[in-house]
C-alpha positions in Angstrom: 136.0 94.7 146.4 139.1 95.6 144.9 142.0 95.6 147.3 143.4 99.1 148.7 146.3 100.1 150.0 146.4 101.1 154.1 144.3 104.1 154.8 146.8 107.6 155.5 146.7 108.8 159.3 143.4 109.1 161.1 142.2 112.4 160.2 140.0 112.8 163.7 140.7 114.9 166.4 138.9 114.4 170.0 137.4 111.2 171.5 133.6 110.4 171.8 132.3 110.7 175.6 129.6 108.0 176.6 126.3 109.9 176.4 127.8 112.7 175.0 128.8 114.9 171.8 131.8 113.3 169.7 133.0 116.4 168.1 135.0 115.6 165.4 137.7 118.1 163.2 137.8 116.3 159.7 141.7 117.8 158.6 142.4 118.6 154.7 145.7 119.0 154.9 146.6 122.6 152.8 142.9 122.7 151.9 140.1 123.5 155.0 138.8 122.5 157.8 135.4 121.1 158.4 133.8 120.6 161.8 130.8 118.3 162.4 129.0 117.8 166.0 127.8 114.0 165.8 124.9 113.3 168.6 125.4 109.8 169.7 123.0 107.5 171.4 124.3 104.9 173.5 123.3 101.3 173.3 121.3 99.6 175.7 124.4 97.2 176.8 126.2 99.4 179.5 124.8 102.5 181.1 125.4 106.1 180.6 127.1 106.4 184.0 129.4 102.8 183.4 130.7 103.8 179.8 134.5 104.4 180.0 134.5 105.5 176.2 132.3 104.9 173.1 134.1 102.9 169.8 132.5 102.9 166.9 131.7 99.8 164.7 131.7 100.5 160.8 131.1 98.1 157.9 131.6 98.6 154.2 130.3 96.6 151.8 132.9 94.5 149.9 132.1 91.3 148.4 129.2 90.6 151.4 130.8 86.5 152.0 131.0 87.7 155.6 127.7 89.9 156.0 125.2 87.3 158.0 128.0 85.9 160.2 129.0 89.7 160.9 125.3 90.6 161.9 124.8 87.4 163.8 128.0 88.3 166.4 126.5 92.0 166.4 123.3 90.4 167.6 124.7 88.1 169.5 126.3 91.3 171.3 123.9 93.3 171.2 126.0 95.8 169.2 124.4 98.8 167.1 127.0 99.3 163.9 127.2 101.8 161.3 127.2 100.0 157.5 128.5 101.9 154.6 126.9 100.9 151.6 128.1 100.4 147.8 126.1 98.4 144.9 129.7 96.0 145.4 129.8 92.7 142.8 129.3 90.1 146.0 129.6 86.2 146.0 126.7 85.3 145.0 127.5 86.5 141.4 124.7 90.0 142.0 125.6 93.0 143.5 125.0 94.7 147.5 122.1 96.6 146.7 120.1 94.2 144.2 116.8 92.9 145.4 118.1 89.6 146.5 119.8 91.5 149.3 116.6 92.8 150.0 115.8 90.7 153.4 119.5 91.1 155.1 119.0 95.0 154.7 115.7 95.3 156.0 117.0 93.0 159.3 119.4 95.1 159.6 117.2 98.0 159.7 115.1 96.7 161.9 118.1 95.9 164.2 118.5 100.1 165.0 122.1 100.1 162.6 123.1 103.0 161.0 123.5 103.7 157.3 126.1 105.7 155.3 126.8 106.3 151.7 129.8 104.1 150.5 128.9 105.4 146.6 127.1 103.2 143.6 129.8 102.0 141.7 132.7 101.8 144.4 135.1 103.7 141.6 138.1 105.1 143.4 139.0 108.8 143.7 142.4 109.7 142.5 142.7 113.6 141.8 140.6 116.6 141.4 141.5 118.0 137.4 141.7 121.3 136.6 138.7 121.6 134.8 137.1 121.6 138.1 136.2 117.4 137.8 137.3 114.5 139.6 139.1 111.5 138.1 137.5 108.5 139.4 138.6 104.4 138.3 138.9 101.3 139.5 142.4 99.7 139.3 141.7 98.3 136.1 139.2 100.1 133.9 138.2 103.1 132.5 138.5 106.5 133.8 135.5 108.7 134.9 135.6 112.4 134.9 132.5 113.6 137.0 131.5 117.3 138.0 129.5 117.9 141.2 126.3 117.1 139.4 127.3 113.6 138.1 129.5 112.7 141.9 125.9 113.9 143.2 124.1 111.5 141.0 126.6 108.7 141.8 125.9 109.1 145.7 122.1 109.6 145.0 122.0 106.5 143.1 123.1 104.6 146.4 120.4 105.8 148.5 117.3 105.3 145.8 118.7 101.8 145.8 118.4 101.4 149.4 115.7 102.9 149.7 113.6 101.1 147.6 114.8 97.7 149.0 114.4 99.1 152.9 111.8 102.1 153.1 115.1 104.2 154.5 117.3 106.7 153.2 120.4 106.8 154.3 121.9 109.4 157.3 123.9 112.1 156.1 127.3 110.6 155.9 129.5 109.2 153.9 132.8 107.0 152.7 134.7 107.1 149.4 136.2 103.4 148.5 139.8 103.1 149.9 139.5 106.1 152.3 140.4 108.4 149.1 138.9 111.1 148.8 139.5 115.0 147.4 138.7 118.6 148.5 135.8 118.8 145.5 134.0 115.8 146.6 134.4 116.9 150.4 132.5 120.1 149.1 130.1 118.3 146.8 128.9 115.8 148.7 128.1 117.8 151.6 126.1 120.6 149.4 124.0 117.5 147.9 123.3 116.2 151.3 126.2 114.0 152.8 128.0 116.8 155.2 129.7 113.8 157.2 132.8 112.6 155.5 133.8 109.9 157.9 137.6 108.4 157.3 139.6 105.3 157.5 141.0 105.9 161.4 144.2 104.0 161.4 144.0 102.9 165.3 140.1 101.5 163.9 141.4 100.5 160.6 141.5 96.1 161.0 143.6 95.3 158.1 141.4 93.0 157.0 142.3 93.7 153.2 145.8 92.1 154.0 147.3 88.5 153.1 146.0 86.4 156.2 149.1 84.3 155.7 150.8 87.4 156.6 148.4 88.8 158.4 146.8 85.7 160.7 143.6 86.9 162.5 145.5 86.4 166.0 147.9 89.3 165.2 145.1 91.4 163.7 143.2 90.9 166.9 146.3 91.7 169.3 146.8 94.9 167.1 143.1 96.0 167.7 143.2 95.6 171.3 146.3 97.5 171.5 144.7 100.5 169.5 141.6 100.9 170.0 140.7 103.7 172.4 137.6 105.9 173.3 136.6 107.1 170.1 138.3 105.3 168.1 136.0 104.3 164.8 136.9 100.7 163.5 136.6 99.2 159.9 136.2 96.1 158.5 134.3 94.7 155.7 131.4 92.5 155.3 133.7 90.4 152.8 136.5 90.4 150.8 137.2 88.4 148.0 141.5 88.4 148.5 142.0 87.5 152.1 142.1 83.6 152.4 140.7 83.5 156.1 138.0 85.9 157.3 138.6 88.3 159.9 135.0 88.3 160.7 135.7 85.7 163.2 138.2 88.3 165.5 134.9 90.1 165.5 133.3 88.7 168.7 136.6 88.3 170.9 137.1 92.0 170.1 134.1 93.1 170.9 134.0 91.4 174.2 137.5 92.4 175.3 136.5 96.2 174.8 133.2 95.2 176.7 135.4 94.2 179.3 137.6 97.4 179.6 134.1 99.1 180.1 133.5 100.6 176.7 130.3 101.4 175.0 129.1 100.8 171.1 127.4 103.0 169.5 126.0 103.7 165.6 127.3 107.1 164.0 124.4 108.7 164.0 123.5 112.1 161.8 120.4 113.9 161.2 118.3 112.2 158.6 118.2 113.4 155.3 
């Protein structure tokens, strides 16, 4: 996982109602507007009629050091999350989606999470060109100019992937690497079935990407707690390689604290593709 710089303002408008619809306005500024109606199904933990506001648990990829201790405290919780996944190098020395991640996928799976598109090769988008491409790099390494047809492929690659190691496509949504994204891919990724472009919220966003020397895991937690509101969607990672100690460990403490305030957990959830 390379390292990216904090996500721009939340792009979200309106809060997610226990039991309800979380109707969501995704804002380009100066190019469109897209709205998307997300049916949500709450989790078993709190009832309808107790839920003082539904947050949102997501999970990309990165470098995976993190993943089994992240799913044992969702277990442990009995917390539904929503993973987004890229093919990402991890610490083993293979990548997210190779067959030796075959198992941890399937539990998950199994557990009722949901699954985004986090794209193959976890390239950044920079800029739409005006040849009607989009750049797309890593911050070190060759650039990519892809049309609609090759950023299609590139997302389609990600589910075949996970399909094959789970029997599962994934749900109809997607995140670009870094939160960057343009209005082409927008547009392309919902005509080749992603219409669910779901953004870095910066009340959700954990900061788990920063120096932990910094950035200790106390102050991250404190942060959260003093964010996070009804329909606020978090991030954090299920590894990554810069940050010397884990933030996975601020994951349980949250999680009961917002349990406490009387908020549910739910997965994003989309039609099926």
């Amino acid at each position: 996982m390379t390292s990216a710089p904090p996500p721009s303002p939340s792009p979200w408008k309106g809060e997610g109602e226990g039991g309800g619809r979380l109707l969501t306005e995704f804002i380009l500024p100066g190019w469109l507007r897209l709205s998307f109606a997300i049916l949500i199904a709450l989790p078993a933990t709190v009832g309808a009629g107790d839920c003082a506001g539904t947050v949102y648990l997501t999970f990309d990829t990165g470098n995976m050091v993190q993943a089994e201790n992240i799913a044992a405290i969702l277990r442990e919780q009995q917390v539904k999350a929503t993973f987004f996944v890229a093919n990402e190098p991890t610490f083993r020395g293979d990548h997210a989606l190779d067959a030796s991640w075959r198992d941890y996928w399937r539990a998950r799976v199994a557990e009722g999470h949901a699954f985004g598109n986090h794209t193959f090769h976890h390239n950044y988008l920079r800029r739409d060109l005006p040849d009607g491409k989009v750049l797309m790099a890593q911050s070190s390494g060759p650039e990519l100019h892809l049309d609609e047809r090759g950023f299609c492929a590139e997302l389609r690659q990600t589910d075949d992937a996970f399909h094959e190691l789970t029997g599962t496509h994934l749900a109809g949504m997607w995140r670009a690497p870094g939160g960057r994204t343009t209005q082409s891919t927008i547009r392309w990724a919902a005509d080749c079935g992603y219409p669910l472009y779901v953004q870095w919220d910066t009340a959700g966003w954990l900061g788990d990407e920063l120096d932990s020397d910094k950035y200790p895991n106390d102050m991250l937690l404190k942060r959260a707690l003093e964010r996070i509101r009804p329909g606020t969607i978090v991030i954090m990672h299920l590894g990554i390689r810069s940050r010397k100690d884990p933030l996975a460990p601020i994951l349980a403490p949250l999680i009961r604290d917002l349990k406490a305030r009387g908020y549910c957990f739910a997965p994003l959830a989309v039609a099926q593709r």
